[in-house]
C-alpha positions in Angstrom: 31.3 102.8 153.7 33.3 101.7 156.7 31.4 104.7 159.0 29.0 107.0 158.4 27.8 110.3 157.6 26.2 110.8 161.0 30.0 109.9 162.4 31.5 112.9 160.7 30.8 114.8 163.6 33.7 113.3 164.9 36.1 114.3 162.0 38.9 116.6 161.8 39.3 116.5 158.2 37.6 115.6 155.8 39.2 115.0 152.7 36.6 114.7 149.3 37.9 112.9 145.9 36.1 112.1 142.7 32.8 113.5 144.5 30.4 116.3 144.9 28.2 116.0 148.5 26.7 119.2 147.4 25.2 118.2 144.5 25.2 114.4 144.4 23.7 114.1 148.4 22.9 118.0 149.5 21.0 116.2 152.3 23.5 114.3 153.4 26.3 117.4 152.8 25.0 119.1 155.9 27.0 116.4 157.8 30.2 117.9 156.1 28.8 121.3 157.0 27.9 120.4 160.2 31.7 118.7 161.2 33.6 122.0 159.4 31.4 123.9 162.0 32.8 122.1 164.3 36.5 122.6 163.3 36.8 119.7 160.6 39.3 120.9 157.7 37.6 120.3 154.6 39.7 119.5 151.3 38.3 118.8 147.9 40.1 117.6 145.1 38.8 117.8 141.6 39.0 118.3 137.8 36.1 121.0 137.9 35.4 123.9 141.2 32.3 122.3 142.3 29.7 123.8 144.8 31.3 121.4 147.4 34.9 122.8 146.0 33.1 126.4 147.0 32.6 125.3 151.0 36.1 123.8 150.9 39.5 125.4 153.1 41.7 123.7 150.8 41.0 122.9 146.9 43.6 121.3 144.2 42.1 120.6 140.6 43.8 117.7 139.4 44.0 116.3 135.9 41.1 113.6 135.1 42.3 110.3 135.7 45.5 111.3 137.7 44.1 110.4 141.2 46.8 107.4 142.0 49.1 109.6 141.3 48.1 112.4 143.7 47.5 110.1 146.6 51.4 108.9 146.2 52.3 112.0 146.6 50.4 112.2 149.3 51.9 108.9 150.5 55.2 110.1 149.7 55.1 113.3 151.9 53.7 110.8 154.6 56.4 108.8 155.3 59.2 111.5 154.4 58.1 113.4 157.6 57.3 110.1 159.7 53.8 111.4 159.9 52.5 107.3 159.5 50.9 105.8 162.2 53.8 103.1 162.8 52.0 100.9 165.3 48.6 100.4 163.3 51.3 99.6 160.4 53.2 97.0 162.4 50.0 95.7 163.7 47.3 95.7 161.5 48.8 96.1 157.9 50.4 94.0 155.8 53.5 94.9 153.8 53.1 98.5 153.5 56.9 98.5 152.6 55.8 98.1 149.0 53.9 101.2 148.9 56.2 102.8 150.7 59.0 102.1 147.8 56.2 103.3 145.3 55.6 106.0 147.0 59.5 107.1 146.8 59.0 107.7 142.9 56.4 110.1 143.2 58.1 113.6 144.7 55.8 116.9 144.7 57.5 117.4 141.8 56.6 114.5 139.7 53.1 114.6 141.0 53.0 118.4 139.5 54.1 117.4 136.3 51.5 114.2 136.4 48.7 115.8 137.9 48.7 119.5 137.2 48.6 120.3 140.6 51.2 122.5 142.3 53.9 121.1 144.2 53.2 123.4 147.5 49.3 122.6 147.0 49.9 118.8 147.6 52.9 119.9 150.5 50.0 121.9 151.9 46.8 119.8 151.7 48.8 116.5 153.2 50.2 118.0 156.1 46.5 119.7 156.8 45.3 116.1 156.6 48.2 114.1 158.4 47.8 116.9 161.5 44.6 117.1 161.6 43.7 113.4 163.2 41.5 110.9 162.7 40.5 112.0 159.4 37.9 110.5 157.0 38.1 109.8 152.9 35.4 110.5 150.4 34.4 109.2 147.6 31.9 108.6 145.0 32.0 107.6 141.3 34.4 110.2 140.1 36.9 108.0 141.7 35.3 104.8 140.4 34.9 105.5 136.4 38.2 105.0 135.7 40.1 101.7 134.2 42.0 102.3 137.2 38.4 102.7 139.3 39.5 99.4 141.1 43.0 100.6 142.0 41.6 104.2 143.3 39.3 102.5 145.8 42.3 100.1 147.0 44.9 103.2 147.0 42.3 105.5 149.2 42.0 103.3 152.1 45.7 102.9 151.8 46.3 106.0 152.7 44.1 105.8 155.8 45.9 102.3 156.8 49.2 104.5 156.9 47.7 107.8 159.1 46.0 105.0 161.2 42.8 106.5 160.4 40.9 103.2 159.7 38.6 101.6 162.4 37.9 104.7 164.3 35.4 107.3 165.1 35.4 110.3 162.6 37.7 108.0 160.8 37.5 105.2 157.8 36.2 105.4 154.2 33.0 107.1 153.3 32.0 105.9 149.9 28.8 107.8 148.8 26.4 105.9 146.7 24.4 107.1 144.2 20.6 106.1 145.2 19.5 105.1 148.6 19.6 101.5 148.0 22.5 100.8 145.9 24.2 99.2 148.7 21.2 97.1 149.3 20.9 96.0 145.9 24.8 95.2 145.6 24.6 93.3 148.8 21.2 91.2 147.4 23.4 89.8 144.5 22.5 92.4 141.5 26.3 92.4 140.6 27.5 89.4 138.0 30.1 88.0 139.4 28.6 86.6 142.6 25.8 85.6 144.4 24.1 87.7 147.3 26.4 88.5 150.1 28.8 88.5 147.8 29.6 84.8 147.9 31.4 83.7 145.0 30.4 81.8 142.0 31.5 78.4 143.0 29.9 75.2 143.8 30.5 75.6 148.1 28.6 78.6 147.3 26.0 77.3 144.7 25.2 74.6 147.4 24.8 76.8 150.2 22.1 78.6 148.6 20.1 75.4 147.5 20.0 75.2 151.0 19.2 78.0 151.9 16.2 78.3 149.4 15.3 74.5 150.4 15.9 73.3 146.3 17.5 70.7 145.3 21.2 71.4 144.1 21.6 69.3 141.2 18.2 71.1 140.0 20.1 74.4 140.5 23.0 72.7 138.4 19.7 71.8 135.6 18.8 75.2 134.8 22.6 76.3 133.4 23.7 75.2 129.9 26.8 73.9 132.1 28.3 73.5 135.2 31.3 75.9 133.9 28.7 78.6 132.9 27.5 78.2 136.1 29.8 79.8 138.2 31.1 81.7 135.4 30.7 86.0 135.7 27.8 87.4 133.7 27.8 90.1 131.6 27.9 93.5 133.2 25.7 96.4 132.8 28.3 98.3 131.0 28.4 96.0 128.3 25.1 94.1 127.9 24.8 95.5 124.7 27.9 93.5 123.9 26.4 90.4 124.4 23.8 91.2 122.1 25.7 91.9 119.4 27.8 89.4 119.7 31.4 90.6 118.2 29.2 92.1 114.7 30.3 95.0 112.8 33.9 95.1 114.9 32.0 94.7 118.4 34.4 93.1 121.0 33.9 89.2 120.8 32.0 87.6 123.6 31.9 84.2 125.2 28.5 83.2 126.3 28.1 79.4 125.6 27.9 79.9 121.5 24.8 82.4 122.0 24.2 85.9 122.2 21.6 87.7 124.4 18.0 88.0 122.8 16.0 89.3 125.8 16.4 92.7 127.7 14.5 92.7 131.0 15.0 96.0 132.7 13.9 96.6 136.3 14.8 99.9 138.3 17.6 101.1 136.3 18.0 104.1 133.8 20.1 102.4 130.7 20.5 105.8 129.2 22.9 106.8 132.2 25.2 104.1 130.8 28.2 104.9 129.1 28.5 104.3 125.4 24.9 105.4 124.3 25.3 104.7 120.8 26.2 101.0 121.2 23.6 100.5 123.6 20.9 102.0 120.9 22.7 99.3 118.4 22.3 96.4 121.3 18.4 97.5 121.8 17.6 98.0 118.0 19.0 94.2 118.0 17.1 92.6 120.4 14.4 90.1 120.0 12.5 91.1 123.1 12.6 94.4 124.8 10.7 94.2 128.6 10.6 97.7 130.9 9.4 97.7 134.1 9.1 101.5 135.3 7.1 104.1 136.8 7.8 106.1 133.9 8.9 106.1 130.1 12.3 104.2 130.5 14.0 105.8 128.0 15.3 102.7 126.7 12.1 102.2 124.3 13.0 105.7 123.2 16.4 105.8 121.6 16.1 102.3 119.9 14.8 102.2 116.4 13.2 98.6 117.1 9.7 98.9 116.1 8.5 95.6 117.8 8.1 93.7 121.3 8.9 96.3 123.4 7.0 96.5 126.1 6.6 98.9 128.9 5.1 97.5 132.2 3.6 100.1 134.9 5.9 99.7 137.8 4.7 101.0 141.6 6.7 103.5 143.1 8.3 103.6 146.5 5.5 105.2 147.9 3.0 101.7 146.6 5.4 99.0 148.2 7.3 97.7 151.8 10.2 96.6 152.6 13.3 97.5 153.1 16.5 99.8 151.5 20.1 99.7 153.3 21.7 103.0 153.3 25.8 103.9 152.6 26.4 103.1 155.7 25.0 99.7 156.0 22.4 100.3 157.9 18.7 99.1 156.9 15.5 100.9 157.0 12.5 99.6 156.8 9.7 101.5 154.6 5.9 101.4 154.9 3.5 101.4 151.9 1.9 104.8 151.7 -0.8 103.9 149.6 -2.1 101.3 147.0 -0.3 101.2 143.9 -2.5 103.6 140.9 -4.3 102.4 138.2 -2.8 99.2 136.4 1.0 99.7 138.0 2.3 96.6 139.7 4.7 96.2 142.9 8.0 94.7 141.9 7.5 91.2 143.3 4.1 90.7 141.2 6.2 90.7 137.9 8.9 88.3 139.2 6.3 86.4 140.4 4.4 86.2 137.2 7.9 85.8 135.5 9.1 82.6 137.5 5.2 81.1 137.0 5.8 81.3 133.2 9.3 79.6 133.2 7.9 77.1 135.6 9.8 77.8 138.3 7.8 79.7 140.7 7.3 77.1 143.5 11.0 76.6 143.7 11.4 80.6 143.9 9.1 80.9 147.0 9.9 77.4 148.8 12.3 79.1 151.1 9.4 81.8 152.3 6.5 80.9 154.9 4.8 77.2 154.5 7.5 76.7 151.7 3.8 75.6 149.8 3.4 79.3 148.4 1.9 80.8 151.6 3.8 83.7 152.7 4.0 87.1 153.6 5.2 89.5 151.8 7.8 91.2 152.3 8.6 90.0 156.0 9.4 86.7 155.1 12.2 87.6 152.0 13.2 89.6 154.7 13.6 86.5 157.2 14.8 84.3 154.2 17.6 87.3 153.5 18.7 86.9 157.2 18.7 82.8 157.0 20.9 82.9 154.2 23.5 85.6 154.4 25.8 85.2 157.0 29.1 86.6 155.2 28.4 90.3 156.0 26.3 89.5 158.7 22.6 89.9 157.8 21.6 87.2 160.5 19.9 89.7 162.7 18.3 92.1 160.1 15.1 91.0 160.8 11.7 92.6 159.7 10.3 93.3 163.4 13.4 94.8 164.6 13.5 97.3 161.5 10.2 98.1 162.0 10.9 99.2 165.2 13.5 101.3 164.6 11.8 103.2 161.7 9.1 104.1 164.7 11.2 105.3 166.9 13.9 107.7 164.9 13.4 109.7 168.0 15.6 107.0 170.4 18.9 106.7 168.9 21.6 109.3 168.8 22.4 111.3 166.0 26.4 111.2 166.1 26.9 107.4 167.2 23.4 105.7 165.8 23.3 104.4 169.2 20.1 103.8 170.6 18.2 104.6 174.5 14.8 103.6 175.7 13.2 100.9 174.3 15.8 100.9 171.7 18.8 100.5 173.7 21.5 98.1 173.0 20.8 99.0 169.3 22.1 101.1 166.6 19.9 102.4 164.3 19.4 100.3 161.3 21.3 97.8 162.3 24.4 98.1 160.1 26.1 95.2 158.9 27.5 93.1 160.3 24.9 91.8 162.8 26.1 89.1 163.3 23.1 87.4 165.0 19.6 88.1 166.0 20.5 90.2 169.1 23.4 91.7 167.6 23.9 95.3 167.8 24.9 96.1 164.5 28.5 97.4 163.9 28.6 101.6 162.8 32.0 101.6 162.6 33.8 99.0 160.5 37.3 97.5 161.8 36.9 99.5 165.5 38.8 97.4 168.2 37.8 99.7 170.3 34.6 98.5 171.5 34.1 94.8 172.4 32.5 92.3 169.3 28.9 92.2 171.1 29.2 96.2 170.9 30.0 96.6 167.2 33.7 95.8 167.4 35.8 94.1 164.8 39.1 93.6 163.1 40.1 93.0 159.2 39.0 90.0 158.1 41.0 87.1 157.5 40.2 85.8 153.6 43.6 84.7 152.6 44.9 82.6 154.3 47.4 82.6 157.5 51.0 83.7 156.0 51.8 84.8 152.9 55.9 84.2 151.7 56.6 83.5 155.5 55.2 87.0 156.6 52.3 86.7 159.4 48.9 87.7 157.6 47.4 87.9 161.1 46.7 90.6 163.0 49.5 91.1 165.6 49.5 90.5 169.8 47.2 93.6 171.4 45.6 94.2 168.2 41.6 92.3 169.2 38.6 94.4 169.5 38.0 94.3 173.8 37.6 91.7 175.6 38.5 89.2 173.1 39.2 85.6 174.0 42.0 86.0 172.0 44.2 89.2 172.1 45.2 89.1 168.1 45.1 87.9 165.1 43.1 84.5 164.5 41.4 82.5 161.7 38.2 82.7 160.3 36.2 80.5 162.0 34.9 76.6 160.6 33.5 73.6 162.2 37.0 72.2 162.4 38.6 75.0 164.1 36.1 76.4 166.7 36.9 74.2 169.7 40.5 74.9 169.5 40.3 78.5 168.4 37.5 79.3 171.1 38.6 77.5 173.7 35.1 75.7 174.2 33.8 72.0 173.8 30.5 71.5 171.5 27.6 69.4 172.2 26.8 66.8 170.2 24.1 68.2 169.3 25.6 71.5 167.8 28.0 69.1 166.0 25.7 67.5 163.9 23.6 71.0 162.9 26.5 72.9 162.5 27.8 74.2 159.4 31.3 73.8 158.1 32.0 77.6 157.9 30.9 80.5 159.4 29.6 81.8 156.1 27.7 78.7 155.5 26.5 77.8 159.1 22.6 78.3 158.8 22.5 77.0 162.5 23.9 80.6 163.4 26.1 78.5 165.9 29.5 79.3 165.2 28.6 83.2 164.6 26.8 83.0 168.5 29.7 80.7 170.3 32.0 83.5 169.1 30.5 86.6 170.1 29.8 85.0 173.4 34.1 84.7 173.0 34.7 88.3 171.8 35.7 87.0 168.7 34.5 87.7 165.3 33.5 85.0 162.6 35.1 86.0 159.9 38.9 85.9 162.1 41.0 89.0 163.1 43.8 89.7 159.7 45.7 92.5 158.9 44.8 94.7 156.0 46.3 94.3 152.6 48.5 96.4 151.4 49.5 94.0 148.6 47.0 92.3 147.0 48.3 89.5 145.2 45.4 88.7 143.5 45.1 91.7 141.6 46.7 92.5 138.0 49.2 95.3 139.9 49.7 93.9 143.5 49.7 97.6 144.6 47.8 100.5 143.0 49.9 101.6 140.0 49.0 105.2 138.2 48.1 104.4 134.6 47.4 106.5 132.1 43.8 107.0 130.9 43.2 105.3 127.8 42.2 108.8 125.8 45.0 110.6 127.6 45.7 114.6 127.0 48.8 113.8 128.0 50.1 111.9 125.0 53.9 112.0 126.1 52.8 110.2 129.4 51.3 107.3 127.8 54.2 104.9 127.2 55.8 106.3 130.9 52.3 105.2 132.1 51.2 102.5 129.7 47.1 100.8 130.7 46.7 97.0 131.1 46.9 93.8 128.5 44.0 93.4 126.5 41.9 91.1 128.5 39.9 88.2 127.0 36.5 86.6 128.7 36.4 90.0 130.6 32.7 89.2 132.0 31.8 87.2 128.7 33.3 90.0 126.9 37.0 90.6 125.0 38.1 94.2 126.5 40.8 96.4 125.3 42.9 98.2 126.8 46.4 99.1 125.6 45.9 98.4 122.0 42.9 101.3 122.7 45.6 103.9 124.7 48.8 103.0 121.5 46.6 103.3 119.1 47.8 106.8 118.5 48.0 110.3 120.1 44.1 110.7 120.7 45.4 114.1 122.3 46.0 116.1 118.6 42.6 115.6 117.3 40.5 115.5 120.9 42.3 117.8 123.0 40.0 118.8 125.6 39.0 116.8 128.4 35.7 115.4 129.0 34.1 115.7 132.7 30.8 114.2 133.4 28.8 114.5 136.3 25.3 114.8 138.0 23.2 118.0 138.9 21.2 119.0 141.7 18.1 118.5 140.7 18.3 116.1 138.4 19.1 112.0 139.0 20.6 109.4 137.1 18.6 108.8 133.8 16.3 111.3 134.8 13.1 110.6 133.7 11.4 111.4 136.8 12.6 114.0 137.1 13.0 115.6 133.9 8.5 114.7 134.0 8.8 117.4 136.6 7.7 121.0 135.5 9.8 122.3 138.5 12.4 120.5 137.8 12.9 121.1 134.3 12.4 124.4 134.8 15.8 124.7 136.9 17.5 122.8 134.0 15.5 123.2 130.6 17.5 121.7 127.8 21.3 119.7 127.8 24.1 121.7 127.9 28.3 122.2 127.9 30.2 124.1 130.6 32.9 125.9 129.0 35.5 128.0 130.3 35.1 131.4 128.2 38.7 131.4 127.6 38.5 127.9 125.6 35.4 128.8 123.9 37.3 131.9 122.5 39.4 129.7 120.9 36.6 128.4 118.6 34.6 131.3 118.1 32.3 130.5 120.8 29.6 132.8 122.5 27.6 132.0 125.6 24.5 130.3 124.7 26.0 129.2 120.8 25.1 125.1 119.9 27.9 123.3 119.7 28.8 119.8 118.5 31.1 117.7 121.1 32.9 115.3 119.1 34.6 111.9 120.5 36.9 109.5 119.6 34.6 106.7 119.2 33.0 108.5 116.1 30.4 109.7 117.8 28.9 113.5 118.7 26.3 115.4 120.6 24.8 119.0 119.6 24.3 120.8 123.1 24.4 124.6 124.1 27.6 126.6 125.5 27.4 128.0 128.9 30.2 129.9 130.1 32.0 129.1 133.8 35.2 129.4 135.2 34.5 126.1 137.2 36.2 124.0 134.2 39.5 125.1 133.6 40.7 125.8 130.1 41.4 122.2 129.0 38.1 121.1 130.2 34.8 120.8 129.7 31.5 119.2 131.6 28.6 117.7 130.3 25.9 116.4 132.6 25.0 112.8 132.1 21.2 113.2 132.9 19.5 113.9 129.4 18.5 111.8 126.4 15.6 111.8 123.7 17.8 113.0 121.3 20.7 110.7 119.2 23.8 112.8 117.7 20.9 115.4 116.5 18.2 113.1 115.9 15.2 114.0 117.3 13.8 110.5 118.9 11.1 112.0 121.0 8.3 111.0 118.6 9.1 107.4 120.2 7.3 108.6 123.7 3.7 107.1 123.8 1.1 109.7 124.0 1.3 112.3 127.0 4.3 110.8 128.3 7.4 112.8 126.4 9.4 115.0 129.5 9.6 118.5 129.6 13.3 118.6 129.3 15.1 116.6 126.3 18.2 116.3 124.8 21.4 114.7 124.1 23.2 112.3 126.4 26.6 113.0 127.3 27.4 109.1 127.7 26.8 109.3 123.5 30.3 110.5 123.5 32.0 108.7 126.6 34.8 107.0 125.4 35.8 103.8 125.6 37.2 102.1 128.5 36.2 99.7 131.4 38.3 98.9 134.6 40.1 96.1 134.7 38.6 94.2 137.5 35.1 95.4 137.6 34.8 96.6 133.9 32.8 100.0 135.3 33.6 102.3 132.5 35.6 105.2 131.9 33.5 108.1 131.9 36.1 109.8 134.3 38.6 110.2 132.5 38.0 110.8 128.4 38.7 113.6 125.4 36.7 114.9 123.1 36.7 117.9 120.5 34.0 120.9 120.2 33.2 122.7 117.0 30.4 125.3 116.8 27.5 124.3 115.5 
């Protein structure tokens, strides 16, 4: 999230794809509510009329999986009317020219015939958004889940770079997450394809953090099979299951070092809210060892048949621990225990703890924290070691005392900039990353040259390189955030650059303790010299338009790999197979050719969350209130479609999917799925393609609400760069029951 929720307010449109605020973040929603009151244009696009549809001026209910498509139109409308915001372009963005010639393909026409949505809708809602300046875009996983997911989140922004929307107040991308510390647990490393702060897997990297957590490298290098395996991506959530399994039965081959996985440790995460339920009961029934660490029955040890070594640890809840959570926005909070953790139940940190003492590697996991002789405290000094060691989105100045503070005094910062007065002046609140040292403001507003560095502002950062085919990949003359020593574009900032790029002379003294890069530089020298410059670390770049480092350089519509739209498929054809795809082989075209999935499966699946219900749900599903609201799994059916199959309001039905698999839910009739459509929320498990598994629960523990999970019959498909599935964009068939 470049802004924020609270910088809404500032809106004039607001325009909503792949997400539901209403649902997904009502809290959050009333800052939507709150900037239409105040004369924001609100436009929601969507397979299904959702409840954030309903508070919506302007509303188009696009095919699943047709979003790149939709925003070209967009894009195309754009520049026809010379509605772009040329300047930013010319100053700040590189080659938008391909885009542009993209963006000539799709007319309102084509889009119509793509998408399903009317040529005048997308005429209508573009010009509501172009006028209607600076406007923000919203997202959340609907625009994720796709094999395109990737391409979605690079076309979005896109759109902003060309309205000049990007870098300003009421402005930017605002990506919703799911939980309130997904971004704080992407940020700590928890993704398998880098390391935290996102630094990649390579030895530069690798070394950096052996110093940071005061080990020796070469032992780091010691605990992998191989140097190779060592900076090599793991396996993802999406397809652990694959690993265990190990290319069996017709399971996708892997490439994990000759082995396949034996052990399952699971910590904080709902596996049943994964896509393809029915290969992840085949990856648990296979494991060796099966190790949950929840609050409650992690339904995990539920749906698996295994019979042995499973193990469910008593986790502590929120409530029974400290520390802290960053937000969307990238701002941290910190949160105070409430109480002692109950009964047997055990913080986080005590099973890692225990974990790393039994591997024998405990004293090496804590070296970096207090004495560096195993006396610390917990959790201010991760906190500190966190700050240390994370200087490439800025954590330098998160610092335990200054979160604290801020958590005590909500009451002192404003509610529309997060800026804070009284004794948290010169603040905003949570300090969002980038703070780039341990005075550092924070930044609320990603890429705002605006304001001046110390104050929040930066540019795009500069991460590949200087020119690319002769063209200047630097930002252009006039385009530095205020007061910058230098008025443009300029590298990201090393060791052997600073003096000439800064225009300053270092001590001796600094030379020999600082680090060759800003990202490695634990002195936190080169990250003060340049704010006292203006400047920021990471350099001043244009934005991307072209990624050359991507399978399509620019976001290209492809069809979904179950496509209703048969005849589109070869127009629209996916991606190569890809092999080693996180450890594991992944299809993609020989999936989509493999025949018209459309004549036997042709409805299409939409999955999504409900109000009072969250991810897995087993908390809340343990609820009596709760469950009361939603009692037993379900299908949303539009009554004209259930017609067609005999179907009454309330009937069982059986949803069938290509991957051989089926659920038995009840029929409930809306007219917020159209007639090709239906929705299945993804919050309910307990019961396997109408087996009853709820016998599994240890005693007292089984929910009030069971039933089948929709992700039984997701279908197949993982994007291409991240390998997130495709539960976006899938068919299936219903029968009644």
């Amino acid at each position: 999230m470049t802004n924020s929720l609270n910088d809404m307010i500032f809106s004039k449109s607001i325009f909503i794809m792949g997400a539901n605020p209403a649902v997904n973040h009502p809290v959050g929603f009333s800052h939507f509510l709150k900037a239409r009151e105040n004369g924001a244009k609100m436009i929601v696009v969507d397979p299904r009329f959702t409840h954030t549809a309903a508070k919506a001026d302007y509303f188009a209910q696009i095919r699943p999986g047709t979003d790149i498509a939709f925003m070209y139109g967009m894009l195309n409308i754009i520049f026809e009317n010379g509605w772009e915001d040329k300047d930013f372009i010319r100053d700040r963005v590189y080659d938008m020219d391909s885009i542009k010639e993209e963006a000539k393909k799709w007319t309102p026409e084509v889009v119509e015939d793509v998408t399903g949505v009317k040529a005048e809708k997308l005429k209508e809602i573009t010009e509501v958004y172009a006028k209607n300046s600076p406007g923000t875009f919203v997202w959340a996983m609907g625009l994720t889940q796709h094999t395109v997911g990737t391409s979605n989140t690079r076309l979005g922004p896109i759109v902003q770079l060309a309205l000049g929307y990007a870098g300003k107040a009421g402005g930017g991308c605002n990506i919703l997450r799911g939980h309130d510390n997904v971004q704080g647990a992407s940020d700590m490393g928890c993704l398998s394809e880098n390391l935290p702060g996102y630094y990649g897997l390579n030895e530069t990297s690798w070394r950096h953090f052996a110093n940071v957590w005061k080990v020796d490298y070469d032992w780091l290098v010691s605990r992998f099979v191989s140097k190779d395996m060592m900076h090599k991506s793991g396996f993802t959530l999406s397809r652990w299951w694959a690993g265990v399994l190990d290319g069996k039965d017709g399971n996708d081959k892997i490439h994990n070092a000759n082995t396949n996985i034996k052990a399952f440790i699971v910590m904080g995460n709902g596996v049943t809210s994964t896509a393809q339920q029915a290969k992840v009961q085949e990856g648990l029934d296979n494991l060796e060892l099966l190790v949950i660490t929840d609050p409650f029955v992690n339904e995990a040890a539920v749906i698996t048949n295994k019979q042995d070594n499973i193990f469910i640890l008593p986790a502590a809840t929120q409530f029974e621990t400290s520390g802290t959570v960053v937000a969307t926005n990238r701002s941290s909070q910190w949160r105070f225990k409430v109480s002692e953790p109950l009964f047997e139940s055990k913080t986080d940190e005590y099973f890692l703890f225990e974990l790393a003492k039994r591997l024998g590697f405990y004293d090496e996991y804590v070296r970096a924290m207090g004495d560096g002789k195993g006396n610390f405290v917990w959790p201010e000094d991760a906190t500190i070691e966190i700050a240390r060691g994370i200087k490439t989105i800025g954590y330098t100045g998160i610092l335990p005392e200054r979160l604290k503070k801020h958590t005590l005094n909500w009451d002192k910062f404003d509610h529309k900039t997060l800026k804070g007065f009284g004794e948290c002046e010169g603040e905003y609140y949570g300090l969002p990353w980038p703070c780039w040292t341990q005075e550092h403001c924070g930044t609320p507003n990603l890429y705002d040259i605006s304001k001046p560095v110390a104050d929040g502002g930066t540019g795009f950062r500069n991460n590949f390189g200087l020119e690319r085919d002769g063209v200047n990949l630097l930002a252009e003359d006039g385009s530095a955030p205020v007061d910058s020593y230098v008025n443009g574009g300029y590298p990201q900032i090393t060791k052997a650059n600073i003096e000439s790029v800064l225009g300053i002379t270092l001590t001796e003294e600094e030379k020999s303790v600082i680090g060759n890069s800003w990202t490695t530089d634990i002195s936190g020298i080169i990250a003060k010299k340049c704010i006292e410059k203006g400047m920021v670390p990471y350099g001043n770049a244009k934005a991307r338009a072209r990624a050359w480092n991507f399978v399509d350089q620019i976001p290209l519509h492809r069809e979904p790999l179950h496509s209703r739209r048969g005849d589109l498929v070869h127009k629209y054809p996916s991606f190569e197979d890809k092999v080693d795809h996180f450890r594991v082989d992944t299809k993609f075209k020989s999936v989509q050719l493999e025949k018209d999935y459309s004549k036997e499966f042709p409805i299409n699946l939409i999955t999504g969350r409900l109000v009072n219900l969250n991810g897995a749900g087993m908390e809340n599903r343990a609820s009596v209130y709760l469950s009361r609201l939603s009692p037993e799994m379900f299908c949303d059916i539009n009554p004209n479609l259930a017609k067609k199959y005999d179907i009454n309001n309330g009937d069982m039905i059986w949803v069938h999917s290509p991957e051989g698999t089926k659920i038995k839910v009840k029929a409930r009739f809306t007219h917020s799925v159209n007639e090709v459509s239906v929705f299945l929320p993804f919050h309910f498990t307990g019961i396997m393609q109408g087996v009853d598994m709820t016998g599994n629960y240890p005693k007292g523990t089984r929910p009030y609400a069971v039933g089948e999970s929709a992700n039984t019959v997701a279908n197949y498909g993982y994007d291409i760069f991240t390998q997130i599935p495709e539960t976006k964009g899938g068919l299936c068939r219903i029968e009644k029951a």
